[in-house]
C-alpha positions, 0 to 999 in steps of 0.5 A: 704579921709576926715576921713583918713585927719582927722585921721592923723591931729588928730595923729599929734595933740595928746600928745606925747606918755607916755614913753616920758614923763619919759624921761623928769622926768629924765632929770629934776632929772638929773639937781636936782641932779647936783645942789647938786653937790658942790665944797665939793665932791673934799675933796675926790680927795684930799685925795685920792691923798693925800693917793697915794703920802703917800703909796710912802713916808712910810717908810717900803716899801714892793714889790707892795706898789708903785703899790698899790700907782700908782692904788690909783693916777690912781683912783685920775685922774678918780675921778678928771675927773668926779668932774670936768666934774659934776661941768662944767654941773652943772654951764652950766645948771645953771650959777647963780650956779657959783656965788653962789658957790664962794660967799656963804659959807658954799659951797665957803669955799669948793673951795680951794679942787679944788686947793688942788687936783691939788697940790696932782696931780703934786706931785703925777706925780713927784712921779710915772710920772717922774722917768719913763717918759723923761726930758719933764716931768721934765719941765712939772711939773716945769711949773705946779708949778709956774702955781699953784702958781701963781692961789693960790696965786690969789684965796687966794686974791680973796676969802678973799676979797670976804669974807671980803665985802660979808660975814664977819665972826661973833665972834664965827662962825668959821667953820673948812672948812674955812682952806681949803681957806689956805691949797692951798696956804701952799700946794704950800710949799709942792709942792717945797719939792717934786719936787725942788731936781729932777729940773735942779740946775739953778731952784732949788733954785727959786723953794725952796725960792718960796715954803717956801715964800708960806709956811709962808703965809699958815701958818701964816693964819692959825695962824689966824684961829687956836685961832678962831677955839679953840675960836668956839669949846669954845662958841659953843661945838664941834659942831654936831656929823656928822659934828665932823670929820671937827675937823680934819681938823686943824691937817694939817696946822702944819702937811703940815708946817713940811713937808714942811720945812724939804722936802725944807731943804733937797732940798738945793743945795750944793755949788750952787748960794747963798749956794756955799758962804755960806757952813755952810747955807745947813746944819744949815738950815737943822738943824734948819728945823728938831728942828721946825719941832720937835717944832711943831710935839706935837701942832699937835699931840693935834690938833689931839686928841682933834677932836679924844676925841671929838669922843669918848662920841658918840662911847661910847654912841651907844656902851653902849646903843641903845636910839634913842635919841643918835646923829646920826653918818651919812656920809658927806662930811666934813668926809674927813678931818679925810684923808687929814690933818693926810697925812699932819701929817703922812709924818711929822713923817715920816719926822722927823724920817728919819732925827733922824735916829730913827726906833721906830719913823718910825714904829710909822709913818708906824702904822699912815700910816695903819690908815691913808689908813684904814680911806680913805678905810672907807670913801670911802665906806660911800661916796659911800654907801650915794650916792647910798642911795641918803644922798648925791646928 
């Protein structure tokens, strides 16, 4: 009997067995993995959004697109759900990760894709939710809206503050993520546009002042940023050759601008409120709206060449050679911006257009539209691929 006590005291005092201690390897892998984890993987969600609401908007429609769009929003949601469910893990395994994500750049520059995201869900809910779904989701996405308004608006105060006291932006360190900080806000413009025409006539008109009210915030800072963007690419070059697709990321501010404007134009309510005593409003607006849009279209078509020439040195270089010595043209994230801000610049031309009547503009939006998808396509990929490679995470 005492060697049988013995026996197990000495069973119960050993180690644990050794297939337990893989267990928590894994587990701590797991919590590494999620640290690296930011706010940078929603440039995704927002682009994949951003493609499903421009397969609706293209001009030449064909059976299955808007099928092909509904897939892509679905996609949006899954994608959406992970993000969001990876981040809540990671700041409840870590708190101080929280802070640190909100106040410290370059990571808390990437926070505003969270809110871009949700902007490409509401309008993508108008697109393929509600012509399908009953008057509940009329007053869903209206709620939605003003919901969103009223966080942007609080995050655009929040996060320039936090900027200002902790870490105040030195001459010629401007970094092409800081306009995500505005896109949210200038995205509430765009909103309007999409939903403001399917809102009952006693909505439409708070919601079309709102959204251009936004849009003149977002795009007055970004009339801010631009002259220290172009101040930056001055004193520093173009910056690294993996990093370059970030360039990109200005074509939105006046793509989304156009669109925007011209969406909330074409929302006016004819001889309602404020339009009913002045019946000339509706269609000078309208007017007005298509020659700005037109105005701004070739600054943003040179905000896209630049980041486009700025590639071609790099192409031509691995194409003629293959000296190691090259820059190397590895994946992250910021090459999201090629999708996101050409969405912006694509239903801009589509836009534009439709108002001029013009089918050679439209065929020349339809061939942005295939880049556009080809673009999203091919970072997909390269997301996936850096992941399962371990560049990324």
């Amino acid at each position: 009997m005492p060697d049988e006590e013995q026996h197990k005291t000495s069973t119960r005092n050993a180690a644990p067995p050794n297939n337990a201690e893989p267990k928590v390897k894994s587990t701590a892998k797991e919590v590494r993995l999620l640290d690296h984890f930011t706010w940078a993987n929603f440039t995704c969600t927002q682009s994949t959004g951003g493609v499903a609401i421009l397969l609706s908007e293209t001009p030449h429609q064909f059976r299955g697109l808007q099928t092909a769009g509904v897939v892509v929003f679905i996609l949006n949601l899954v994608l959406f759900v992970c993000f969001t469910a990876a981040m809540i893990c990671r700041f409840v395994q870590r708190p101080s990760n929280l802070r640190r994500s909100v106040t410290e750049p370059p990571e808390a520059y990437f926070t505003g894709s969270l809110w871009l995201s949700m902007a490409t869900i509401i309008i993508c809910m108008q697109r393929f939710g509600v012509p399908h779904a009953g008057p509940w989701a009329i007053v869903a996405v209206r709620v939605l809206f003003w919901a969103y308004a009223a966080i942007t608006l609080t995050y655009n105060v929040v996060i320039f503050v936090v900027m200002f006291v902790v870490y105040p932006l030195e001459p010629g360190t401007m970094s092409p993520p800081m306009f995500l900080m505005i896109f949210n806000a200038m995205l509430t413009g765009t909103v309007a546009s999409c939903i403001a025409a399917h809102q009952p006539l006693s909505q439409q008109m708070a919601i079309i002042v709102a959204g251009i009210a936004f849009q003149g915030l977002g795009w007055i800072l970004c009339l801010l940023f631009l002259p220290l963007f172009v101040g930056n690419m001055l004193i520093n070059g173009l910056g690294p050759a993996n990093q370059r697709p970030g360039l990109f990321i200005s074509v939105g501010s006046s793509g989304y601008t156009i669109v925007a404007l011209i969406g909330c134009a074409k929302a006016i309510p004819d001889e309602y409120g404020y339009f009913a005593k002045h019946p000339t409003a509706s269609e000078t607006l309208n007017v007005v709206a298509l020659w700005i849009g037109i105005f701004l279209w070739l600054f943003t078509f040179w905000l896209f060449a630049i980041a486009l020439v700025a590639h071609l040195p790099i192409i031509i270089s691995k194409c003629g050679n293959n000296n190691m010595a090259q820059p190397q043209m590895s994946f992250t994230l910021p090459w999201w911006a090629i999708v996101f801000p050409n969405v912006g610049f694509t239903i801009a031309t589509i836009y534009i257009g439709e108002e001029l009547e013009s089918n050679a503009i439209s065929w020349v939006a339809t061939v942005m539209t295939v880049l556009v998808f080809a673009a999203w396509l091919m970072d997909l990929f390269l997301h996936l691929k850096s992941i399962f490679q371990r560049r990324i995470m």
